[in-house]
C-alpha positions in Angstrom: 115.9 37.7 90.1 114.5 38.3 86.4 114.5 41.6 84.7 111.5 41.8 83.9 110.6 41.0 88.3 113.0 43.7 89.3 111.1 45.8 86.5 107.8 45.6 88.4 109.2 45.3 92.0 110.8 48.9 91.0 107.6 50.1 89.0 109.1 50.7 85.9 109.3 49.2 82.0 111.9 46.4 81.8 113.2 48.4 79.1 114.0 50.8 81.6 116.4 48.2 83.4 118.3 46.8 80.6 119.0 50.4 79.9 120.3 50.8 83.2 122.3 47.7 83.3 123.6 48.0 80.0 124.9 52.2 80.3 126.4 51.7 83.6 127.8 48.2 83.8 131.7 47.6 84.6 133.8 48.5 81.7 136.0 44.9 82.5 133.8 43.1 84.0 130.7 43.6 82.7 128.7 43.1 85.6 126.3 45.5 86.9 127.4 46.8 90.7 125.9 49.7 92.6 129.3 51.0 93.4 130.0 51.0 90.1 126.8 52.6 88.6 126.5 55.6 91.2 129.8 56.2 90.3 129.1 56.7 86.5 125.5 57.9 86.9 127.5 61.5 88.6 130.1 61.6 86.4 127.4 61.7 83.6 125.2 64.0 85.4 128.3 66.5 85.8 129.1 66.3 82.2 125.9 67.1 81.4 124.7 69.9 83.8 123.3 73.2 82.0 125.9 75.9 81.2 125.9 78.4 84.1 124.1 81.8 82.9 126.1 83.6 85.7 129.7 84.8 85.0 132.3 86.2 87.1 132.0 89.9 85.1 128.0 89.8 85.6 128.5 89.2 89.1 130.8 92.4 90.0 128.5 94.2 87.7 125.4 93.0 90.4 127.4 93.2 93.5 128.4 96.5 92.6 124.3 97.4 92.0 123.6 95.9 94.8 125.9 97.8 96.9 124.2 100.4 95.6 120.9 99.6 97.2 119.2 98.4 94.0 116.8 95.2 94.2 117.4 92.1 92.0 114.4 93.2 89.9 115.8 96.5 89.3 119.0 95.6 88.2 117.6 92.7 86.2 115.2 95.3 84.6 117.9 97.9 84.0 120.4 95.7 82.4 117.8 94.4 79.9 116.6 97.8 78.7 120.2 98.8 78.6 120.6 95.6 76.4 122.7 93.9 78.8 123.1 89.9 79.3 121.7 89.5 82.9 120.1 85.6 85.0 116.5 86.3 86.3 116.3 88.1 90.0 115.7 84.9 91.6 119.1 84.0 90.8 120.4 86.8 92.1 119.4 86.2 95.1 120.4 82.4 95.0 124.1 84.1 94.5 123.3 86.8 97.9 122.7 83.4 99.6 125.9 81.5 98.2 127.7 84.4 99.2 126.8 84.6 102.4 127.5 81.4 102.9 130.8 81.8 101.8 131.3 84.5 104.5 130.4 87.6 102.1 128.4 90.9 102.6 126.3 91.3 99.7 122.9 90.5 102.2 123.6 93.5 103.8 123.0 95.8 101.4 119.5 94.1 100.3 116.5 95.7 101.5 114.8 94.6 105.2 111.3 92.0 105.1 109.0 94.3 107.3 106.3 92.8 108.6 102.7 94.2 107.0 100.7 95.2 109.5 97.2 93.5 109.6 94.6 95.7 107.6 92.0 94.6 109.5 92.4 96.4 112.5 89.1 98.6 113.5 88.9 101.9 112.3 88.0 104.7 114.1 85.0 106.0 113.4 85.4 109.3 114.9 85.1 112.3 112.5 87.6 114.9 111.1 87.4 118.2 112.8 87.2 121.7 111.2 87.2 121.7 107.5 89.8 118.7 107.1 89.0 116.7 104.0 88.7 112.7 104.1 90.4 110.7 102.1 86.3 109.9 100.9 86.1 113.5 99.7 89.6 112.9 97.0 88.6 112.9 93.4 88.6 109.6 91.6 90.8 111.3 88.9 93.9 111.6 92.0 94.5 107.6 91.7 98.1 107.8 91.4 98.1 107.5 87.8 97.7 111.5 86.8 100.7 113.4 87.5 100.9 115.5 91.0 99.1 113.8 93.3 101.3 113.2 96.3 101.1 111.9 99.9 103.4 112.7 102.8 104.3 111.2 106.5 107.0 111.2 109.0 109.8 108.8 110.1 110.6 109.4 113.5 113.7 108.4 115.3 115.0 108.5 119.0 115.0 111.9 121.0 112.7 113.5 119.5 114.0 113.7 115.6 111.8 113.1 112.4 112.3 113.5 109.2 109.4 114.4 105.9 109.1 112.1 103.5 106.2 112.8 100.7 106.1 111.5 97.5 104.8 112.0 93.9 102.6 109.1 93.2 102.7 108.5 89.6 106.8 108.7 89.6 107.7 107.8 92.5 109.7 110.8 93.1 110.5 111.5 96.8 111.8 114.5 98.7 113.0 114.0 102.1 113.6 116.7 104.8 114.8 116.9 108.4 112.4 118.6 110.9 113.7 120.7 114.1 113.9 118.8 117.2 110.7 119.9 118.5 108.3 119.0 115.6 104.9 121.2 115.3 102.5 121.6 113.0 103.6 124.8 112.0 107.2 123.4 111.5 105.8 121.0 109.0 103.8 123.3 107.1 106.8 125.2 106.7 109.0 122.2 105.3 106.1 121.3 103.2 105.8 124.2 101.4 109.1 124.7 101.0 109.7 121.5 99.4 107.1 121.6 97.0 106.9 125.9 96.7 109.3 125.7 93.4 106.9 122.4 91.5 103.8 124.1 92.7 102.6 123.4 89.3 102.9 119.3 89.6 101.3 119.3 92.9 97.1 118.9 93.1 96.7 117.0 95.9 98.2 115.7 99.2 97.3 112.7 101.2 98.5 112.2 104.6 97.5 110.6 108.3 95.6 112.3 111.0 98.5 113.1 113.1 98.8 116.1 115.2 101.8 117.5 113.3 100.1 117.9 110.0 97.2 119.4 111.0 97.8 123.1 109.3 96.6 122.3 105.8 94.8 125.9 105.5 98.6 127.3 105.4 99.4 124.5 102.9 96.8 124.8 100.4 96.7 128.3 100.4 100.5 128.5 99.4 100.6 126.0 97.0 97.1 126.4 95.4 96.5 121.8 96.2 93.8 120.4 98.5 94.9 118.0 101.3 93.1 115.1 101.9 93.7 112.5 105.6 93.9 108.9 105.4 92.0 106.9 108.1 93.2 106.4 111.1 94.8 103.2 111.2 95.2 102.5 107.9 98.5 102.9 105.9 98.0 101.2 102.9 95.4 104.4 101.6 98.8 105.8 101.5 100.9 103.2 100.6 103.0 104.7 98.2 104.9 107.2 101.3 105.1 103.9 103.4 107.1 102.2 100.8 109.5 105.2 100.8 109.8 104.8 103.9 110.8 101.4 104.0 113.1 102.2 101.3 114.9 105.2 103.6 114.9 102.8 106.6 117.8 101.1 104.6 120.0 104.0 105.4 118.6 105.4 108.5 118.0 102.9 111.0 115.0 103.2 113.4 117.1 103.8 116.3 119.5 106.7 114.4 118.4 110.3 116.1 117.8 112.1 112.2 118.6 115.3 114.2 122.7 113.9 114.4 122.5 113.3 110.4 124.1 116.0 107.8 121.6 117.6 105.7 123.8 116.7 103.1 123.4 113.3 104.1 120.0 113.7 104.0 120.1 115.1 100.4 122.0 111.9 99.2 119.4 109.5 100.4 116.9 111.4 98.8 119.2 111.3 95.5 120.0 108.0 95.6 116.8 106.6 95.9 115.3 109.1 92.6 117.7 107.7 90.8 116.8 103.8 91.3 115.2 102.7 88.2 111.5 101.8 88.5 109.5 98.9 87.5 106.2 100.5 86.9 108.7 103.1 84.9 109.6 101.1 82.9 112.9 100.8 84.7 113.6 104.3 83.9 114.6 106.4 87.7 111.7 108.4 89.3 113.5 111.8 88.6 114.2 111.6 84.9 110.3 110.8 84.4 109.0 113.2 87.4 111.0 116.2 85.2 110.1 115.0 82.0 106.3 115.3 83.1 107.7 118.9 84.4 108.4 119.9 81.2 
C-alpha cells in the first residue's frame, strides 16, 4: 500500500505519514512496526509533558487550609494577594480527588453539595398579621451592598435544640448563638438583641422568615433602634446570604447533632473560624477585619 493511499484511507496529508514513518521507525532496522512506534510515541510524550505547577511544599500548605475548612477559591485567592505561588482551584480539587484515591482524608474537610431547593414552589399568598413589615416594604438602599443590613434564621437539630445564626450582608460577618431547649419567641428576641445590643450602630435592618419564633420584632426594634422586615414564605433565597452561613455551619455541626450537647465555647469557635475565612467578594480579605474596619 502507497503512502500517499494510507494518507487518504487515514484522512490526513501524506506528509503527515512520512513524518510518522520517518520519527518513529526502528533505530536497526529501519522499518516502521506498530510495536515499535507506540513504544517511542510515549516515551516522547513523557519527555515532553508540561512541568507540574503543584509541589510537594504547596500541597501541605493547601492541605493544611483545607483542613481548616477553607474552599479551593479561598485559598487560591488568599495566597495570591499574599503574593504566594499557588495552581488554579480546579486543581486543587483534581489533587482532593488523587488523594482520595490514594486512601487520603482531604475530602472530608471540603464543604457538602446541598441540593437547592426549587424556587418555584407556590407562595403563599396569605398576608402578614399586625404591623409585621414584608420584605416588599425594605428600602431599595438595604441591598446588601450598604453596611448593616442583616438577616437572621435558625438551624435546628434533634430534641428540640437550635441555634441563631444572622448575618451582616455586606461582610459577611456572622454571629452564632445557642437557644434554650424550648425555643420561644421571647427567647429569640432576647439572643437577638443581645447579639447585636453592643454594634447597634451597624445594624438598620433585619430580614428573616415568618416562623413563629421570630415573631417579637416590636421588642427588637425598639432595643436596637432597626426595622425588621419577613421574607416570603417559602422562599429562602430573599435571604440567601443567612442560608449560605448556614450551609457553611453545617460543616461542623451535623444535622443530626442536638446543639443543646455543644460547649458554648464550641459554639464561639465556629463562629470565629468561619469570620476569619477570607472572602471573595472581599477581596479575599476575612469578614471580621472588614465588618470592624466599617465599625470604625
Amino acid at each position: 500500500m502507497s503512502k500517499k493511499a494510507i494518507a487518504e484511507a487515514i484522512g490526513v496529508h501524506r506528509s503527515t505519514v512520512y513524518r510518522e514513518i520517518e520519527r518513529n521507525s526502528s533505530e536497526y532496522t529501519g522499518k516502521y512496526t506498530y510495536t515499535v512506534a507506540v513504544r517511542r510515541a510515549r516515551r516522547s510524550k513523557r519527555c515532553y509533558q508540561r512541568p507540574r505547577k503543584m509541589t510537594p511544599e504547596m500541597w501541605r500548605n493547601i492541605s493544611k487550609y483545607l483542613r481548616m475548612g477553607w474552599s479551593a477559591q479561598q485559598i487560591c485567592g488568599r495566597m495570591k494577594t499574599l503574593g504566594r505561588k499557588c495552581v488554579s482551584h480546579t486543581t486543587i480539587y483534581k489533587y482532593i480527588w488523587r488523594d482520595l484515591n490514594d486512601g487520603g482524608d482531604i475530602y472530608r474537610f471540603c464543604r457538602f453539595q446541598f441540593k437547592y431547593r426549587n424556587h418555584w414552589l407556590k407562595r403563599d399568598q396569605k398576608s402578614l398579621s399586625g404591623n409585621r413589615k414584608s420584605i416588599d416594604e425594605r428600602p431599595a438602599c438595604a441591598d446588601g451592598k450598604r453596611f448593616g443590613d442583616w438577616e437572621m434564621d435558625l438551624i435546628i437539630g434533634p430534641g428540640n435544640s437550635s441555634a441563631l445564626t444572622m448575618v451582616e450582608r455586606s461582610t459577611n460577618l456572622g454571629i452564632i448563638r445557642k437557644l434554650a431547649k424550648y425555643k420561644t419567641a421571647r427567647e429569640v428576641s432576647k439572643a437577638v438583641t443581645e447579639a447585636l445590643r453592643p454594634i447597634k450602630d451597624a445594624v438598620h435592618t433585619i430580614t428573616t422568615d415568618n416562623g413563629p419564633e421570630v415573631m417579637q420584632y416590636e421588642d427588637i426594634e425598639k432595643s436596637l433602634g432597626c426595622s425588621v422586615y419577613y421574607a416570603h414564605p417559602h422562599c429562602p433565597w430573599q435571604k440567601g446570604a443567612v442560608e449560605n452561613l448556614n450551609m457553611l455551619i453545617r460543616q461542623y455541626i451535623d444535622k443530626k447533632c442536638n446543639i443543646n450537647k455543644l460547649s458554648t465555647q464550641y459554639i464561639a469557635a465556629i463562629e470565629a473560624k468561619l469570620n476569619d475565612r477570607p472572602r471573595k467578594k472581599l477581596n479575599f480579605r476575612t469578614p471580621k477585619f472588614v465588618f470592624y474596619k466599617k465599625l470604625k
